[in-house]
C-alpha positions in Angstrom: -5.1 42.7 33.0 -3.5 39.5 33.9 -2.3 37.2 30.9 -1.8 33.4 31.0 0.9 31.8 28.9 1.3 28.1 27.9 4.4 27.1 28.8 6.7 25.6 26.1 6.0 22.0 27.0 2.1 22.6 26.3 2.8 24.4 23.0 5.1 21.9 21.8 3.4 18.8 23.6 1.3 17.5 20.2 3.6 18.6 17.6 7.2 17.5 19.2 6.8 13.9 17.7 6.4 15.5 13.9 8.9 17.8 14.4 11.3 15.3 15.7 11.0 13.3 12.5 11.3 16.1 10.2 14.4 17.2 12.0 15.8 13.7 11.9 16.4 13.3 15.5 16.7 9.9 16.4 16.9 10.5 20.2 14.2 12.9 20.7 12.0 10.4 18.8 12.6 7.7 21.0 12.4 9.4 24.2 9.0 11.0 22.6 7.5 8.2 21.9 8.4 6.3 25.9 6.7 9.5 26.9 3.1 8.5 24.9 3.8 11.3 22.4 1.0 11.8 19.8 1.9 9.7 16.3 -1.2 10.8 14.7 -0.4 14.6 14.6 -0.8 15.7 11.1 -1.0 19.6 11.6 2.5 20.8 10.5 3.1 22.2 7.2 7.0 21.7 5.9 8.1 21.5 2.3 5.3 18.3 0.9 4.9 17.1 4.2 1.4 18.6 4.8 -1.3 17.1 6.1 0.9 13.6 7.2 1.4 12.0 10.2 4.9 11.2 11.5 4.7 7.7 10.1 3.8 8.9 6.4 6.7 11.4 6.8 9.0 8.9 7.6 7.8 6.7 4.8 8.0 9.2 2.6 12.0 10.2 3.7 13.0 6.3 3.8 13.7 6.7 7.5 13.9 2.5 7.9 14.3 2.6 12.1 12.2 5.9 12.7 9.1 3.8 10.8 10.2 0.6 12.5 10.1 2.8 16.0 7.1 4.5 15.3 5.2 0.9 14.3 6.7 -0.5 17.8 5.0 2.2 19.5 1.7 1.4 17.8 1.7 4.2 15.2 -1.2 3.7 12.8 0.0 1.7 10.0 -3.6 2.3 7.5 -3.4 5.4 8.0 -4.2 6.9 4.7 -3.5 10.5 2.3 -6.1 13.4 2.6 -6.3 14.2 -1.0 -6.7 10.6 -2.6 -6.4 8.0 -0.2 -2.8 6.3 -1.1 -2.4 3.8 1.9 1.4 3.6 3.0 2.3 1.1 0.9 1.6 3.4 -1.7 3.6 6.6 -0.7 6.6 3.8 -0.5 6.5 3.1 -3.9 5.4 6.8 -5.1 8.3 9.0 -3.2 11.4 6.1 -2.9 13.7 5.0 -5.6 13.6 1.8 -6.7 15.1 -1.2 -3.7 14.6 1.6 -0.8 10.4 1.3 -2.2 10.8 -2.1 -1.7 12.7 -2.1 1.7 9.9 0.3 2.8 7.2 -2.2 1.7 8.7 -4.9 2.9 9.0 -3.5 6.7 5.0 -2.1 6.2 3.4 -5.7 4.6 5.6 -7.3 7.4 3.9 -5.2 10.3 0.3 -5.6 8.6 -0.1 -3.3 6.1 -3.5 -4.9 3.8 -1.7 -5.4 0.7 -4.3 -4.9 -1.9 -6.1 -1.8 -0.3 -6.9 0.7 -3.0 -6.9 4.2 -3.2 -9.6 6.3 -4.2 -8.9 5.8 -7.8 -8.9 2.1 -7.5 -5.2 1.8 -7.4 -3.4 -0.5 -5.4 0.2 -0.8 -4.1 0.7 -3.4 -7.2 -0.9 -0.8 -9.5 1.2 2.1 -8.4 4.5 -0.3 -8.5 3.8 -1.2 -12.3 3.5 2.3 -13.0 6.7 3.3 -11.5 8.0 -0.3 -13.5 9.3 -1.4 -10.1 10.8 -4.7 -10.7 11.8 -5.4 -7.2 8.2 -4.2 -5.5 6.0 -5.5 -7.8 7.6 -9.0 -7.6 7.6 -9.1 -3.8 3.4 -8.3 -4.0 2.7 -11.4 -6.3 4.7 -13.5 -3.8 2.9 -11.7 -0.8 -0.5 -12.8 -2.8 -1.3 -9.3 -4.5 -4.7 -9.5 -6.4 -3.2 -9.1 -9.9 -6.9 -9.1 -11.2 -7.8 -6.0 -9.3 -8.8 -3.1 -11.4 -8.6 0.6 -11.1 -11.6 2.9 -11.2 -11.2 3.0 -15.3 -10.7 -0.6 -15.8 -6.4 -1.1 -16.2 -5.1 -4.4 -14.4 -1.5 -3.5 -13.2 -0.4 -5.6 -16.3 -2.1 -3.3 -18.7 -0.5 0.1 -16.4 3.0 -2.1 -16.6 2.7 -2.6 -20.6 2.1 1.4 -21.2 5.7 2.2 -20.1 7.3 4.2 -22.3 11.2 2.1 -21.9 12.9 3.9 -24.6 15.2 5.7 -22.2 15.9 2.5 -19.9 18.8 1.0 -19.8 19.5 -2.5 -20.8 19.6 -3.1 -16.9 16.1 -1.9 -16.4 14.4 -3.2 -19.7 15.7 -6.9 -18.1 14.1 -6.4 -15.0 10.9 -4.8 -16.7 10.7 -8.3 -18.8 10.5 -10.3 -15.7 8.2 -8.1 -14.5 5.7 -8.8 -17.0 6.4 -12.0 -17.3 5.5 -12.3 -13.7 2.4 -10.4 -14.0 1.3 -12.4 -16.8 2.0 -15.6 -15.1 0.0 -14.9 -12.2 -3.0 -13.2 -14.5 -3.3 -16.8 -16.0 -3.0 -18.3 -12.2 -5.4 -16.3 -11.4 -7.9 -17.2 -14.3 -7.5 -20.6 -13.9 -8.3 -20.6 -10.4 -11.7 -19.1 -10.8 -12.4 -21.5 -13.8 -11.5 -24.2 -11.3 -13.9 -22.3 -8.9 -16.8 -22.4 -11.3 -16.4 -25.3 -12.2 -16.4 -26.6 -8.5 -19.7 -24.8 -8.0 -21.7 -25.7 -10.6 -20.8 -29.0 -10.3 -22.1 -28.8 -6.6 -25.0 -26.8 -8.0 -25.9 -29.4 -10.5 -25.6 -32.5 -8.1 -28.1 -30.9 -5.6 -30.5 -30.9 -7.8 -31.0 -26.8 -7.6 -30.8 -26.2 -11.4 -33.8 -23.6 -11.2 -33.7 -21.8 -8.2 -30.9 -18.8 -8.5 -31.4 -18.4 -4.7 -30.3 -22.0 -3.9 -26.9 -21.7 -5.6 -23.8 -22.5 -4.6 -22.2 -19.6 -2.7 -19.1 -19.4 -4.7 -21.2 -19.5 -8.3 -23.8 -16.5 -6.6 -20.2 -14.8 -5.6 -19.1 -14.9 -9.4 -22.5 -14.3 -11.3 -22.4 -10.8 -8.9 -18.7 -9.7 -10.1 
């Protein structure tokens, strides 16, 4: 009986781009990736890394140029977890300490990552950064415009995750930057509140001076928009 074989090349062919990044090698990566080697193969199972594509494993590792690479070959940059959802900004903050997080999240918001996607839970990349009280994160998502008003699936703002830290272990280092954090927080909470109470305000005014004070079907956009939250 005669029996075919793949050769090497087609075993290896849709897996050599994850391997590559789990072995850490820079020039097979590059090469790989000039050859139109899959990014989205997510079939390998080593240590955690199951079930993630080579992007999310170089997130995960804080390998800066192999995600750089991998985004300037058009890896997917929303791709998201199996289990729950987390969005790469997410596993940034999750699996890096503190300024590499932020490195990471700066290089992913940079290439287009949607800043306030949630996961399944409701969490966002400003949620998760509270909870991990990640000073340097959570203040570069309030500059980049990160919904601080945005709640989880049971209802916490990432001010009320923030305030729940336990900091009695902190150092005096860390309890500073946790202050500013919530001071930034809370600052763009009350932003936020008094731009929608400047919103209302705008709309019922238009409301009222059209004349449509009965008619809920003839309001202003903005007020229907608000009445519906």
């Amino acid at each position: 009986m005669d029996m075919v074989f793949e050769t090497t090349d087609e075993i290896d062919q849709t897996s050599a781009l994850w391997n590559a990044v789990a072995d850490n090698n820079k020039n097979a990566i590059v090469n790989l990736l000039k050859e139109g080697a899959n990014t989205e193969y997510s079939g390998e199972y080593r240590g955690e890394n199951l079930g993630c594509t080579p992007l999310q494993m170089a997130v995960r590792m804080g390998r800066f140029s192999m995600v750089k690479k991998l985004l300037e070959f058009k890896a997917n940059i929303h791709v998201r977890s199996d289990i729950i959802g987390e969005t790469l900004l997410h596993e940034a903050v999750e699996w890096l300490e503190s300024y590499k997080a932020f490195s990471m999240v700066r290089i992913l918001v940079e290439n287009g990552a949607v800043v306030d996607a949630t996961d399944y839970a409701g969490f966002t990349a400003l949620h998760e950064a509270a909870r991990k009280g990640n000073y340097f994160v959570v203040d570069f998502l309030i500059e980049k415009k990160a919904d601080v008003m945005i709640q989880t699936c049971d209802g916490q703002t990432a001010l009320e995750i923030f305030s729940a830290i336990d900091t009695f272990w902190l150092s005096a280092r860390w309890i500073g930057f946790m202050t500013k954090t919530k001071e930034s927080l809370e600052l763009e909470m009350k932003r936020s509140e008094k731009a929608k109470q400047r919103l209302v305000a705008f709309a019922m005014g238009q409301h009222k001076r059209l004349g449509q004070l009965s008619k809920v079907s003839t309001l202003h956009p903005e007020l229907v928009r608000m009445m519906l939250e």
